[in-house]
C-alpha positions, 0 to 999 in steps of 0.5 A, a space after each residue: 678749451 680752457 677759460 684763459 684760451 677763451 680769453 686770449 681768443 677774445 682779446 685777438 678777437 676783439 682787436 682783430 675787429 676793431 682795427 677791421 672797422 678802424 681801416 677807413 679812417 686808416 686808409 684816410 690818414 695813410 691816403 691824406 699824407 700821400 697826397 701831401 707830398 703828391 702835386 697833381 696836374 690841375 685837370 686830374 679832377 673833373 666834374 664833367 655832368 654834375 658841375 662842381 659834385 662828385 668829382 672823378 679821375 677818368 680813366 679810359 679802360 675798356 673793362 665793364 665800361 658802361 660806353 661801349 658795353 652793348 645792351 645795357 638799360 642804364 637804370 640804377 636806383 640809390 638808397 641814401 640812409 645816412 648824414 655822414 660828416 659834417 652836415 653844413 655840407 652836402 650829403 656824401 651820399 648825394 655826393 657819390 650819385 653825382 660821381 657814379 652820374 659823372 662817371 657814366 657820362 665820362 664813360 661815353 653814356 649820354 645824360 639823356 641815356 641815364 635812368 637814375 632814381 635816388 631814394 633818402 630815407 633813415 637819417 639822410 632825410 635832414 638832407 632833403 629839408 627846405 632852406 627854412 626847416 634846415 636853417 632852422 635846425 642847424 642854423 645854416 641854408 641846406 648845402 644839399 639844394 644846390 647839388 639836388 639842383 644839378 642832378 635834377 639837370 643831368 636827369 637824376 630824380 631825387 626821392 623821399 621816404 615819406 616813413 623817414 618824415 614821419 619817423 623823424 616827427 617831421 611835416 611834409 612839407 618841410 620837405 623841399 619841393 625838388 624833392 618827389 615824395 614816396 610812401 616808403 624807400 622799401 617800396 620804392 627800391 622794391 618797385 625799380 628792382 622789378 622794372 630792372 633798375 640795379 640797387 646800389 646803396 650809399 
């Protein structure tokens, strides 16, 4: 191949790639403006589980519906590695463990039936900060203790990585005590996936 076919193929490449890693923030703009011009009924969003977190649209449709799906053990560990958005709100990750809880629930799966182990490691960890250490590195109460709150009522273990602590020169007790500490994520995840539980990353 000639140098300028090289180039050409680089360039539609290149273009090709960044559009792909650009669809999110396309979807959203495209989603946003959609919904703008859309009134849903007030009870088309619902928090059913995890009150005020997470909110789903149920749908009742048989397919893969853990409710009615006969021998499922109904064990998920999630693996929260990033601080996405704005960080004086809640963690999207924890946001999303609070929609899978509430689809569950709204999928006919009781909350006592729910084996749901959450482990923040990498840069989620400013998440599981107490309200001192948070307040004082980002001047505003941790947005994440009052939804750690709920998940914890619904059944929902929150862990730390104890190697994201010490990585991000934290101490561990500026961990707040909600929080159960481990040695690592890997291990963590490691351990559940031996005893069953499925492995969703958020």
């Amino acid at each position: 191949m000639r140098p300028a076919a090289f180039i050409v193929v680089a360039a539609v490449a290149g273009f090709i790639g960044g559009n792909v890693l650009q669809l999110p923030e396309m979807f959203d703009k495209v989603s946003g403006k959609m919904a703008d011009n859309k009134t849903q009924p007030a009870d088309f969003w619902s928090t059913p589980a995890i009150d005020g977190y997470g909110k789903i649209h149920y749908v009742d449709t048989p397919a893969f519906k853990p409710g009615t799906t006969p021998g499922l053990s109904n064990k998920i560990v999630f693996q929260i590695n990033r601080s996405e958005g704005d960080i004086r709100q809640p963690n999207l990750g924890l946001e999303r463990v609070a929609r899978v809880t509430n689809l569950y629930y709204a999928a006919g799966v009781p909350l006592n039936q729910l084996k749901f182990v959450v482990s923040i490691n990498s840069d989620a960890v400013p998440a599981a900060l107490n309200n001192t250490q948070f307040h004082k590195a980002y001047g505003v109460d941790n947005p994440n203790l009052k939804l750690i709150d709920e998940l914890k009522k619904a059944g929902v273990e929150v862990s730390i990585c104890d190697q994201s602590v010490a990585f991000h020169q934290l101490e561990r007790e500026w961990i707040d005590p909600r929080v159960t500490h481990t040695i690592s994520s890997g291990t963590t995840v490691a351990t559940l996936q031996n005893e069953g539980y499925a492995f969703l990353m958020l």
